[in-house]
matplotlib code that plots the C-alpha trace (Angstrom):
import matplotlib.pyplot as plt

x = [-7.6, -8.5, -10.4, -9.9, -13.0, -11.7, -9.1, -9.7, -6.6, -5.8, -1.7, -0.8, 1.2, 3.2, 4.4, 6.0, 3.1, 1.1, 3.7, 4.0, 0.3, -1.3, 0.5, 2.3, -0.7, -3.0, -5.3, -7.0, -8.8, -12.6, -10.6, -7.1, -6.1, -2.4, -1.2, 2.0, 4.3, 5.5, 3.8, 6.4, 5.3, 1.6, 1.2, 3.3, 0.9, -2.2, -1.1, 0.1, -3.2, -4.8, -2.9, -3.6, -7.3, -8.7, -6.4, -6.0, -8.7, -11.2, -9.7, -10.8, -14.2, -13.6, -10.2, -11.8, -9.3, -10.9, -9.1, -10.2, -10.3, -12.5, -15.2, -17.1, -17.8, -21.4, -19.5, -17.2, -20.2, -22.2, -19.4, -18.2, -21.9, -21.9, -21.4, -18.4, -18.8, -17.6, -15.5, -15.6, -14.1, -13.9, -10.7, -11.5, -8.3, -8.8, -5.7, -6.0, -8.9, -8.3, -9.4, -13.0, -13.5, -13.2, -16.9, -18.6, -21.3, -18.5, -17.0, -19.9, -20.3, -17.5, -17.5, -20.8, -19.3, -16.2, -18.2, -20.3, -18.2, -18.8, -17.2, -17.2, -15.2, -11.5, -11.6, -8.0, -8.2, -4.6, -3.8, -0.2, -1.9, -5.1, -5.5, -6.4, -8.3, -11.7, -13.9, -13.7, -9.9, -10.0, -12.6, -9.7, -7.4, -9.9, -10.8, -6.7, -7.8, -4.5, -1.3, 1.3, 3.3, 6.2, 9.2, 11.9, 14.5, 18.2, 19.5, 16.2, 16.6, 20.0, 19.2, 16.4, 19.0, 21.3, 18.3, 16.6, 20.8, 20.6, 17.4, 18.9, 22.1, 24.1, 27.0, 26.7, 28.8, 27.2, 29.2, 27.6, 24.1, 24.7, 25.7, 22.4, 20.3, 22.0, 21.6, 18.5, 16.7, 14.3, 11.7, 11.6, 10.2, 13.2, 15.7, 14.4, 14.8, 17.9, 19.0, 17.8, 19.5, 23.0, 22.1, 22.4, 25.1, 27.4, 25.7, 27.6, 30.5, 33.2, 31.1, 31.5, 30.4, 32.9, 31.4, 32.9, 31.3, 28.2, 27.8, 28.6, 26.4, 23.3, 24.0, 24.1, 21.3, 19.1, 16.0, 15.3, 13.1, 11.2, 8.1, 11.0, 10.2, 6.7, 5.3, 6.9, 5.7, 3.7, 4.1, 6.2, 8.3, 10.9, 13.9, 12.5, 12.5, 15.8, 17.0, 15.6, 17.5, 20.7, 20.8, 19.7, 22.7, 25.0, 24.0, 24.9, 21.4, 21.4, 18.8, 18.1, 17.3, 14.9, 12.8, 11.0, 10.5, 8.9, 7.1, 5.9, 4.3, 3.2, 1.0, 0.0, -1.4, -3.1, -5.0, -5.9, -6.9, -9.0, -11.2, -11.9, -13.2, -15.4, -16.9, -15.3, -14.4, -11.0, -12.4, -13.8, -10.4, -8.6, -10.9, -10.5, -6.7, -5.7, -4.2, -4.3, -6.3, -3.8, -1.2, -3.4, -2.4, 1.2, 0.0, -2.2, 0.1, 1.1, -2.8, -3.0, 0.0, -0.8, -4.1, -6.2, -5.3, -1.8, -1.1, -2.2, 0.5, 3.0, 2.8, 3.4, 6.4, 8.0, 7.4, 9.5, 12.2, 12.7, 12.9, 15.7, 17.4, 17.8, 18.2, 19.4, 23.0, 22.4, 24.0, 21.0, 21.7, 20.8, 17.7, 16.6, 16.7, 15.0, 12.2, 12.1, 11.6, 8.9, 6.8, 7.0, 6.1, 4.3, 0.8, -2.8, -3.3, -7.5, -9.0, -7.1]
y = [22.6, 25.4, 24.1, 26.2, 25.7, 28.0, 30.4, 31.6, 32.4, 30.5, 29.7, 26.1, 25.9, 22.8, 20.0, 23.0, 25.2, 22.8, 21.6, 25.8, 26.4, 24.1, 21.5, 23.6, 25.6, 23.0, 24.9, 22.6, 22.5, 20.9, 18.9, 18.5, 17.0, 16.4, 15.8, 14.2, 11.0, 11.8, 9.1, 9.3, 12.7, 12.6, 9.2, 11.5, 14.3, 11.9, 10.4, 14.5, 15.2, 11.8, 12.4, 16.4, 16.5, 13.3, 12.0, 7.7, 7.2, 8.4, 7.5, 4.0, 5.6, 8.4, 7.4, 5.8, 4.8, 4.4, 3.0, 4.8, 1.6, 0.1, 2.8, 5.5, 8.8, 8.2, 6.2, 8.5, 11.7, 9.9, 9.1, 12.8, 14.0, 11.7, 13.1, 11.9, 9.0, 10.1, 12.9, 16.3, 15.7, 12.6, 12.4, 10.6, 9.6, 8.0, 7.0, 7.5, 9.1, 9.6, 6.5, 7.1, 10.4, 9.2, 10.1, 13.6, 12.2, 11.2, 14.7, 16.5, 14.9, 16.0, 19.4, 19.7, 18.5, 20.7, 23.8, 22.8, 20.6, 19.0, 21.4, 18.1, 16.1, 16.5, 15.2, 14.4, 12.9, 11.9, 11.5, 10.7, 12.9, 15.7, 16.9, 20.9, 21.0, 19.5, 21.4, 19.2, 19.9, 24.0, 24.0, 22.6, 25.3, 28.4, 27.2, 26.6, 22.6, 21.6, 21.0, 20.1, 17.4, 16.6, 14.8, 17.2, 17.9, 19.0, 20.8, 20.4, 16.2, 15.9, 18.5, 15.8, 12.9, 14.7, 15.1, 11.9, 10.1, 12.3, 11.0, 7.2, 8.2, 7.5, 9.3, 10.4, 12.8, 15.5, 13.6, 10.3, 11.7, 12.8, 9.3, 7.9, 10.4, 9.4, 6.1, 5.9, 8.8, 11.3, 8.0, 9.1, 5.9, 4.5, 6.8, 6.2, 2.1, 2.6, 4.8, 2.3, -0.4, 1.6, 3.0, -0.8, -1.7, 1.7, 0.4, -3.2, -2.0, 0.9, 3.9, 6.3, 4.4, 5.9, 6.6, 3.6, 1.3, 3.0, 2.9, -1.0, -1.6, 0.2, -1.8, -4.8, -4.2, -2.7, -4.7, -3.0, -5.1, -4.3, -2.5, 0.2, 1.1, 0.2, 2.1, 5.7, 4.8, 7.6, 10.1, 12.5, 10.8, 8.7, 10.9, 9.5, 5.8, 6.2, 7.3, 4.2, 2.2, 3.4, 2.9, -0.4, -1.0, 0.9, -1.7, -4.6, -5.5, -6.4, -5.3, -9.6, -9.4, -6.3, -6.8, -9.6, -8.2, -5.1, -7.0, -9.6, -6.6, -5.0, -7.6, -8.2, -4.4, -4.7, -7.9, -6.2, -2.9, -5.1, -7.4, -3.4, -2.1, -5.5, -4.0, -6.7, -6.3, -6.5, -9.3, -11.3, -10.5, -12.1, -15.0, -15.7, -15.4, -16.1, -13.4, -11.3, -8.1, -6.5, -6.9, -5.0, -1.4, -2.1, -2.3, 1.3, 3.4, 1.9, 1.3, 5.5, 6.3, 4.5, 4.5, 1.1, 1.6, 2.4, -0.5, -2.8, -0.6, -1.2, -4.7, -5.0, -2.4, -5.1, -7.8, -5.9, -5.4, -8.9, -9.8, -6.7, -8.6, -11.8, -10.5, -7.2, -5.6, -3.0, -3.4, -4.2, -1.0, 0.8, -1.1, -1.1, 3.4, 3.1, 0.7, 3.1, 6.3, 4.6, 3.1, 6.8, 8.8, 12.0, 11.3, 11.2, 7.7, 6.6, 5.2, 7.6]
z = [42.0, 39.4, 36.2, 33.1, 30.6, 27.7, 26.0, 22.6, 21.6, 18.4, 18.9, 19.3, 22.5, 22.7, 25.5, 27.5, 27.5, 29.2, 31.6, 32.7, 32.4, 33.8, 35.1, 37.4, 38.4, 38.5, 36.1, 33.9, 30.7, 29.9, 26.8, 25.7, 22.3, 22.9, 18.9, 17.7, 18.3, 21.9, 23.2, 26.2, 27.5, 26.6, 28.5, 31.5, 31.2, 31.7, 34.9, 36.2, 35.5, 36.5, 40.2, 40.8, 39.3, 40.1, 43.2, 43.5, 45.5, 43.1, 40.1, 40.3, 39.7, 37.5, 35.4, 32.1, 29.8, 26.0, 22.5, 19.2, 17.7, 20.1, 21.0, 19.5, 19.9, 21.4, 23.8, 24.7, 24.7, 26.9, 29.7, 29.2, 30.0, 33.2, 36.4, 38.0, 41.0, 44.9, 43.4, 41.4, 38.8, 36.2, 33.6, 30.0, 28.1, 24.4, 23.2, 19.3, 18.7, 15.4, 14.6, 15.9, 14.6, 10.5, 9.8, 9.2, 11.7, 14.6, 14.1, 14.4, 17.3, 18.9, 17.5, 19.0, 22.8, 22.2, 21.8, 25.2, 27.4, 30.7, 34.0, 35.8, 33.1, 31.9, 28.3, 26.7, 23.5, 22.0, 18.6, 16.5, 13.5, 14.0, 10.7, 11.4, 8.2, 10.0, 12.2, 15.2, 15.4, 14.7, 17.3, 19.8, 18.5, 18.6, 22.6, 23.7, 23.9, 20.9, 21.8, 19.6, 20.9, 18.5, 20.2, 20.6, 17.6, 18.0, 20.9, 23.1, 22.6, 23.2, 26.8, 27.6, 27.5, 29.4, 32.1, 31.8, 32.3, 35.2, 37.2, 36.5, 37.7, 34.4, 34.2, 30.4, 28.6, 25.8, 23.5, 24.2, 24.6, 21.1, 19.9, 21.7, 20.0, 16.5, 17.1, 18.2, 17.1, 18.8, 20.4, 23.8, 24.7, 23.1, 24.8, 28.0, 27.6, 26.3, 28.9, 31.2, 30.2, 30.0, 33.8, 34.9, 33.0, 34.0, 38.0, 37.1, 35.6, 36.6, 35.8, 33.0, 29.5, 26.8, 23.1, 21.5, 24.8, 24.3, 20.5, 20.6, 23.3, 21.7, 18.1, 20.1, 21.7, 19.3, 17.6, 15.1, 12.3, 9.1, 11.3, 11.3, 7.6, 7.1, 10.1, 8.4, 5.0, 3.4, 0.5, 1.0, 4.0, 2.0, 4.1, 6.9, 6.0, 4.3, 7.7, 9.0, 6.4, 6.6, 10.3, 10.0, 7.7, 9.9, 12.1, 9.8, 8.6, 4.4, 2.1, 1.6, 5.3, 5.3, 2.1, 3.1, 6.5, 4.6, 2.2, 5.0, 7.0, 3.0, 3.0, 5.7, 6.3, 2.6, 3.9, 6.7, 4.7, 2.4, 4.8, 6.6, 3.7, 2.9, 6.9, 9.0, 12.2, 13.9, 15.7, 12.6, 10.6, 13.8, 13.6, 9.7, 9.7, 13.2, 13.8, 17.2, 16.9, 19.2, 16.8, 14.5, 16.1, 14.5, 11.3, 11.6, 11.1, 7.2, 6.5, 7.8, 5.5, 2.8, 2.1, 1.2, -2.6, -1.9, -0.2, -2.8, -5.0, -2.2, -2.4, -5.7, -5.4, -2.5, -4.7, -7.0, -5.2, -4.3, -7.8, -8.8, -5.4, -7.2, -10.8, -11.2, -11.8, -9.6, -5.9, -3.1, -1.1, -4.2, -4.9, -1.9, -1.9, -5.0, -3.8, -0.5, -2.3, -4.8, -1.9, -0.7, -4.0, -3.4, -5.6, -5.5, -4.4, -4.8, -2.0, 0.5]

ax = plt.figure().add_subplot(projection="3d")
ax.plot(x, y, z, "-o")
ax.set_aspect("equal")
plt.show()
């Protein structure tokens, strides 16, 4: 196995890059922040890189497997400075590390192990968002260690449907791989189910699935609920949840069925926010509401959107729109754009 420690260039390859630099050669990197919503083909990457570099055998000593929301960055440091345990080569992966690295100190911290890593350790810290503006993230672009990985838009998603059809044996047409992609959107983890499912059903039945099969049996199938909406909520991204929304009433959904789903999950994340910034724990916050702390991480991405302040505004927003519901002249689908595209007003918010 080659091990590659640094490259200065300062591009920003992307999930193909790595697959032809060093996935195929074997060719590895001291860190790797793989950035973007393709949780699909990072999580694929990880276990490449898992088999070649570390091998089964060893990796029951040297695979460690960290949450951003559950470690820190000494944590992570001090396992990355370890030597690995009957092997060469150790392999860290922190799924969202983000969520570690929110403090000057933490990034520092990292900066500092970026600029010196560990030849014995393979550090791959994955992230939905890396904001490029901090120090700790330009110092994975200057040294080759960012990769962009953005699912796949247009042409290049419809080709991998078409492929990933192929390896179940489901005999689908362009033209239905264009009807999954609409339908479903460019979640690779949601294609793949999807393509799953149909791959036994098309085994069960006489074959070929036809468009109109195919689009009734993904509606059908599809469970879709408020977390839809709220997870994309942010300034700026309102074409994004409207997307959401009109597919969910494509599907038949009403706007009385979704606004208390969004409002539910509103407040819910502001609650959450709130007891956060009073410097409780996960744990304690699970304790005082009995909730599930796991069921935290689906909340994240709205708190991350939002912002703690602009939750508290999004409430009230929801709240609004379930009054306009009841009262209003106006038909729901039209209150219900208008609610999305306030919850997702670009502006300052306080507390970001």
């Amino acid at each position: 196995m080659g091990y590659r420690q640094k490259n200065t260039g300062n591009s920003v390859p992307n999930f193909q890059d790595l697959v032809n630099q060093d996935l195929k050669t074997r060719n590895f990197r001291a860190v790797y922040l793989l950035a973007g919503d393709d949780l699909l083909r990072i999580e694929g990457v990880v276990e490449k890189i898992r088999k070649d570099a570390v091998g089964e055998a060893a990796s029951i000593f040297n695979f460690h497997k960290m949450h951003g929301d559950q470690v820190d960055v000494g944590r992570i440091v001090q396992q990355a400075l370890a030597l690995p345990m009957l092997g060469n080569i150790q392999l860290i992966w922190v799924k969202n590390a983000d969520l570690c690295l929110g403090t000057q100190e933490a990034q520092q911290a990292m900066e500092n192990y970026i600029s010196k890593p560990v030849k014995e350790t393979i550090l791959i810290l994955s992230s939905s968002k890396a904001d490029k503006r901090t120090k700790w993230v330009k110092a994975c672009v200057a040294n080759g260690f960012f990769f962009d990985f953005s699912p796949p838009k247009g042409e290049s998603l419809i080709k991998w449907v078409l492929k990933a059809a192929e390896r179940e044996n489901l005999p689908l047409g362009r033209h239905e791989a264009e009807i999954l992609c609409d339908l479903v959107g460019n979640d690779l983890l949601g294609l793949k189910n999807e393509i799953s499912k149909l791959a036994l059903l098309s085994a069960q039945g006489e074959g070929k699935i036809g468009a109109e099969e195919l689009s009734r049996i993904i509606m059908d199938q599809a469970e879709l609920q408020g977390f839809d909406i709220t997870n994309d909520l942010e300034p700026g991204k309102s074409p994004v949840v409207l997307k959401t929304w009109y597919r969910l009433a494509e599907w038949g959904k009403t706007a009385y069925e979704i606004a208390p789903l969004i409002h539910s999950r509103i407040r819910k994340g502001a609650l959450l926010a709130s007891c956060r910034d009073q410097g409780l724990s996960d744990k304690e916050i699970a304790t005082l509401t009995g909730s599930s702390p796991w069921g935290f991480r689906f909340l994240d991405p709205m708190i991350r959107g939002l912002g703690s302040a602009g939750i508290r505004k999004a409430m009230r927003t929801s709240l609004e729109c379930d009054f306009k519901l009841k009262s209003s002249p106006l038909s729901p689908n039209i209150i219900m754009e208008k609610t999305i595209m306030e919850l997702c007003k670009k502006k300052t918010v306080a507390g970001r």
